[in-house]
N, C-alpha and C positions, 0 to 999 in steps of 0.2 A: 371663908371669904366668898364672894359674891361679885357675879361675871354677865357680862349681856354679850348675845351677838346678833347678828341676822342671815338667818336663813330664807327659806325658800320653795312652795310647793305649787301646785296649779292645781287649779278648779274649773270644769269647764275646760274652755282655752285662753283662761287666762291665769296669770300668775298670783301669787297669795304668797306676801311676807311673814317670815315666822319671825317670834321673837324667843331666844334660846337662854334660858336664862339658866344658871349653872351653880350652885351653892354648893361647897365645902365645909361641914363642921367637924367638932373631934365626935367621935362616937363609934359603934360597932362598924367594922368597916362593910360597904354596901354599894351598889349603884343603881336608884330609883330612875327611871322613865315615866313621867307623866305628860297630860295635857293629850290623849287620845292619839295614841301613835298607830298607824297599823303595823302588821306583823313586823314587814320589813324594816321599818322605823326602831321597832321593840329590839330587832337585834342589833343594831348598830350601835349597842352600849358594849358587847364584844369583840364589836370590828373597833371600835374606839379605843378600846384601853391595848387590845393588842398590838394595834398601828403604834400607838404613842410610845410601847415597850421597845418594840421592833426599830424606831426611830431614834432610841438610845436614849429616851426620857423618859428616868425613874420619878415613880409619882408616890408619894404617903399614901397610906393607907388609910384611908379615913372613911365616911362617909359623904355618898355622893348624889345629890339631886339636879334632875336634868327636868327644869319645865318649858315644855312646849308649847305657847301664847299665842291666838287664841286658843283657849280649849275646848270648845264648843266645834274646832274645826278639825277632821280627823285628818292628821299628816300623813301620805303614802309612797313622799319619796326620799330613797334611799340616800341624795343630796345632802340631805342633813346631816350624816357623818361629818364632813368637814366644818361648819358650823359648830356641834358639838365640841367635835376635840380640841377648838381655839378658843371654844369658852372654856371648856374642862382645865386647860393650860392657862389661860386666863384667872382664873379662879386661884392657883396656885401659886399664882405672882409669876409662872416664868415666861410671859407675855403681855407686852404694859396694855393697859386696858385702853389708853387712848389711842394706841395703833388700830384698836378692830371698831372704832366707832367710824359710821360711814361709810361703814364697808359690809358689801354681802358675800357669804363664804356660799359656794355650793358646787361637791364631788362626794362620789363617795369614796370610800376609801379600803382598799387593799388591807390584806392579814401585815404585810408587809412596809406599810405607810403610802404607798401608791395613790394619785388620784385618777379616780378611773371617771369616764363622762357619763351623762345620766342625760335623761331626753325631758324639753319643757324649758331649754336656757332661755330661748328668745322671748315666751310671755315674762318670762322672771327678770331680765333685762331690761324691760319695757317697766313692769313695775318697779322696780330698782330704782329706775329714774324717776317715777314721778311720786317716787315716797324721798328722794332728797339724797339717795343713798350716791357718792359718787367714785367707789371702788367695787372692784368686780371679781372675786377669784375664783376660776373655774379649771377646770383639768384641760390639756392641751389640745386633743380634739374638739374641744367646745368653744375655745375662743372665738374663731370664725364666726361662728354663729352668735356670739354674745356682743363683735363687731359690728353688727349689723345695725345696733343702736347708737347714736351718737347722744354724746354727754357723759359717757362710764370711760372709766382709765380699767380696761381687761387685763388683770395678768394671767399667765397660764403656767401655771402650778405642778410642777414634776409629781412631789412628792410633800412629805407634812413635815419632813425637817430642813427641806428647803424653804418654807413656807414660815415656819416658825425665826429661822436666822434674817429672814427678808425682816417679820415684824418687828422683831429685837434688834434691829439696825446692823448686822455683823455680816450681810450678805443684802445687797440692793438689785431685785427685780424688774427688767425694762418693762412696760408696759405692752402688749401685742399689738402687733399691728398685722393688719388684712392680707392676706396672704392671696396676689392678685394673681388668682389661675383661672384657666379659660372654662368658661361657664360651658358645662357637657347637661346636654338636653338628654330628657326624659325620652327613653325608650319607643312608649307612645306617640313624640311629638316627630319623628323621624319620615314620619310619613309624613311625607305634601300630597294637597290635595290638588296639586296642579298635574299630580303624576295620572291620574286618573284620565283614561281614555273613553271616548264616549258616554252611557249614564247622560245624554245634555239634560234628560226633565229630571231625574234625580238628583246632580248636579245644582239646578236650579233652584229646586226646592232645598236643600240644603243652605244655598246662600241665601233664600229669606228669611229660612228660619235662624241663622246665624250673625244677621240684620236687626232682625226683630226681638229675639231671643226665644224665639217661638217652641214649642217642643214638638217632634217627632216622631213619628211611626212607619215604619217603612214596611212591604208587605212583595214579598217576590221567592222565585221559587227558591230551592237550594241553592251557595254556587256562582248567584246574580251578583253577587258583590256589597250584599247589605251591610256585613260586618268590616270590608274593606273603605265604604263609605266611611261608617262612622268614624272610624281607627283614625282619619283625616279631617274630620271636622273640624278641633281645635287651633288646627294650624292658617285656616280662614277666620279664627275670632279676633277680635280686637286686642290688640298686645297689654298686657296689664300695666296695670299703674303702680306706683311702688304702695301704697296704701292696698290694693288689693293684692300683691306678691306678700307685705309683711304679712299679711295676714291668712293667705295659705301659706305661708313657712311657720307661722305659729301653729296653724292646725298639725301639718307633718311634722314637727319638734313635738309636740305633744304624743302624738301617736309614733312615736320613733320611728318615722318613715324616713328621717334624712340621713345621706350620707356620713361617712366619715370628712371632715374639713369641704363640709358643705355649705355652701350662700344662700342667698338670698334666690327661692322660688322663682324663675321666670318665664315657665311654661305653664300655660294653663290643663288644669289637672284631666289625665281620662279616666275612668274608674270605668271596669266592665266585671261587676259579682257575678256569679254561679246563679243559675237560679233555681239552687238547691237553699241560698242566702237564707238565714233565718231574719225575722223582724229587728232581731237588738244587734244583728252585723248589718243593718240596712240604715236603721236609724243610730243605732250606739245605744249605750246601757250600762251593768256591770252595777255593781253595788253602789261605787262613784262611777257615774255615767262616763263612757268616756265616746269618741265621734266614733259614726259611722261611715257606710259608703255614700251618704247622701252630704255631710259634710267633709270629706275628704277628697268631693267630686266641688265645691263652692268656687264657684266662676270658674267651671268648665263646664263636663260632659259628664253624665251618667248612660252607661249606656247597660241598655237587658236584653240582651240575646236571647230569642227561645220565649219571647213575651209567654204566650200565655202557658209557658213548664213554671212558672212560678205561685205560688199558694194566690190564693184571694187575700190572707191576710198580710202577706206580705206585702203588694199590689197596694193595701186601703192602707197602710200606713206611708204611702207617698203623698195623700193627700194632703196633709197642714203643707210639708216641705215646698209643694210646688205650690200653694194657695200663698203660703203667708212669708217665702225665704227664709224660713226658721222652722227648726225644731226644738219643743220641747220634752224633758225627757224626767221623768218623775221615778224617784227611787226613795226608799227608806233614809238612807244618809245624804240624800242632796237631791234638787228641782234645778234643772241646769238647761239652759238656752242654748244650740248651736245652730250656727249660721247654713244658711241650704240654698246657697241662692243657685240653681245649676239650671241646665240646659237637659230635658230628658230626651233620649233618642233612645228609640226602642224596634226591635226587628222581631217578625213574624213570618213563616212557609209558606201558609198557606190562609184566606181571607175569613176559611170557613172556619177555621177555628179556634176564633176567638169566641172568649167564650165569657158567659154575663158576668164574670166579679173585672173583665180589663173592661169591659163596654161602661161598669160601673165608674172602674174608676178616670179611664182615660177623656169620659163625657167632662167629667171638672175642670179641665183644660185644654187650650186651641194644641188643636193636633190636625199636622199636615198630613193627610194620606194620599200616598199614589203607592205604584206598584213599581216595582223594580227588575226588569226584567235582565238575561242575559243575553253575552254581545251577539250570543249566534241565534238569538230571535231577533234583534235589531239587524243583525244581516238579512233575515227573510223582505221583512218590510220595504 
């Protein structure tokens, strides 16, 4: 017999619907994974038949094909366990086939039938909706964030034989709703920059460049307060709009930076890398590309401490990011676009030494420089 569901992966930072198709014939008994799984993908035909054992549903032994549609697209997340095993049960008649139509499955799943949460709901949410789909089953930490979209009915999902009695009608699932708690700001954003005493021309110059959106270099001895500046920047920018919070909450869903029963983004982002950083932690990379500190920073702050301790070639791959608010990022298995639109503030010791690959690259773009001195040479003056 013969089963469709939909699943769910991301590319980029966006989401990418899977389509799970599941066949049962009589034959040597077996379970095939096709349609270009990665590894983790590959093993989830293990975590599948054990959960569905563990769950208390005996399955025939048959032969078992699982294709993963498109196949051209290589799947790498673990989410599609849950998809899986409601087409696999699907398949076997003991869940009607019209319950799983309209609806996207995606958790993975536990030895034991458990749904555990997986990072990337919110782009998947977002596609969800506007491929028509308008159920949503997600593990219970994830709902929050799969809230965040309007037009999906979220349920949040214990486990796979609570999930199987929801669809067979013998147990009815409320839909989630927004679990209204009080938005705790990002570490970074804790600083005001009203806190700041004296600095009035560094000060100033911070507020045009955070006017303009201008980028930054700041240049003063040890101690003067350069990295104390920065650290407060964000908190003088323009409060986001929800179109650019969805969209740093997509990028941090993707890169598993958000919390447990975390919202919706509403501090603009500060990122300050090592500048020990290599190029593919600066821009992103990996086989399938995934973001860097340059999209992780998109409508905020990048800040580089120790400017010129970092390679030359690090340095010259900031330049598409700050020329064009994008990067692109070219790999074997995928050519993927992310978003760079940031703010670069950068701090230096000493004037003398800078040295030709920052003069190379920091000439590409308006850079404020003044000096930043400490309070107890503004007390001499």
């Amino acid at each position: 017999m013969f089963a469709k569901t939909y699943g769910a992966t991301t590319l980029g930072i966006d989401g990418r619907i899977i389509d799970v198709e599941v066949d049962v014939s009589p034959g040597l008994p077996g379970f095939e994974l096709v349609g270009l799984p990665d590894t983790s993908v590959k093993e989830s035909k293990e975590r599948v038949r054990t959960a569905i054992r563990n769950s208390g549903i005996q399955l025939r032994q048959e032969r078992v094909t699982v294709n993963l549609a498109p196949a051209d697209v290589r799947k790498d997340s673990s989410g599609l366990d849950l998809p899986i095993a409601v087409g696999l049960l699907a398949s076997y008649g003991m869940v009607p086939e019209t319950a799983v139509q309209g609806a996207l499955f995606s958790a993975e799943l536990s030895l034991d039938g458990n749904c555990r949460p997986i990072s990337g709901i919110l782009p998947m949410a977002i596609t969800a909706r506007e491929h028509g789909l308008t159920e949503f089953y997600v593990a219970p930490s994830n709902a929050d964030e799969a809230l965040l979209i309007d037009g999906l009915k979220v349920f949040a999902v214990e486990n796979l034989a609570q999930l199987v009695r929801h669809l067979t009608g013998t147990e009815t699932l409320t839909p989630a709703i927004p679990n209204h708690i009080e938005t705790q700001k990002d570490a970074a954003f804790t600083d005001d920059f009203a806190d700041v005493q004296g600095q009035y021309q560094a000060k100033r110059a911070l507020e045009i460049a955070a006017a303009g959106g201008h980028n930054v270099l700041m240049v003063g001895v040890p101690g003067s307060g350069k990295t104390m500046l920065a650290r407060r920047m964000p908190s003088i920018l323009p409060e986001l709009t929800k179109e650019e919070a969805i969209e740093i909450t997509k990028i941090y869903s993707i890169s598993g930076l958000l919390g447990k029963d975390t919202g919706l983004v509403s501090t603009r982002p500060f990122r300050s890398p090592h500048h020990t950083s290599s190029t593919v932690a600066m821009i992103g990379g990996g086989s399938i590309p995934r973001p860097g500190e340059v999209t992780l920073a998109h409508h905020g702050v990048l800040f580089l401490d120790e400017l010129p301790e970092f390679s030359k070639k690090t340095l010259e791959v900031l330049r598409e990011p700050i020329e064009d608010r994008q990067i692109t990022v070219s790999r074997a298995n995928a050519t993927l676009t992310f978003p760079s639109s940031i703010i670069l503030v950068a701090a230096m010791n000493d004037v003398t030494s800078i040295t030709i690959q920052c003069n190379y690259v920091l000439s590409m773009y308006l850079v404020i420089l003044f000096c930043v001195v400490g309070a107890f040479l503004n007390g001499k003056r």
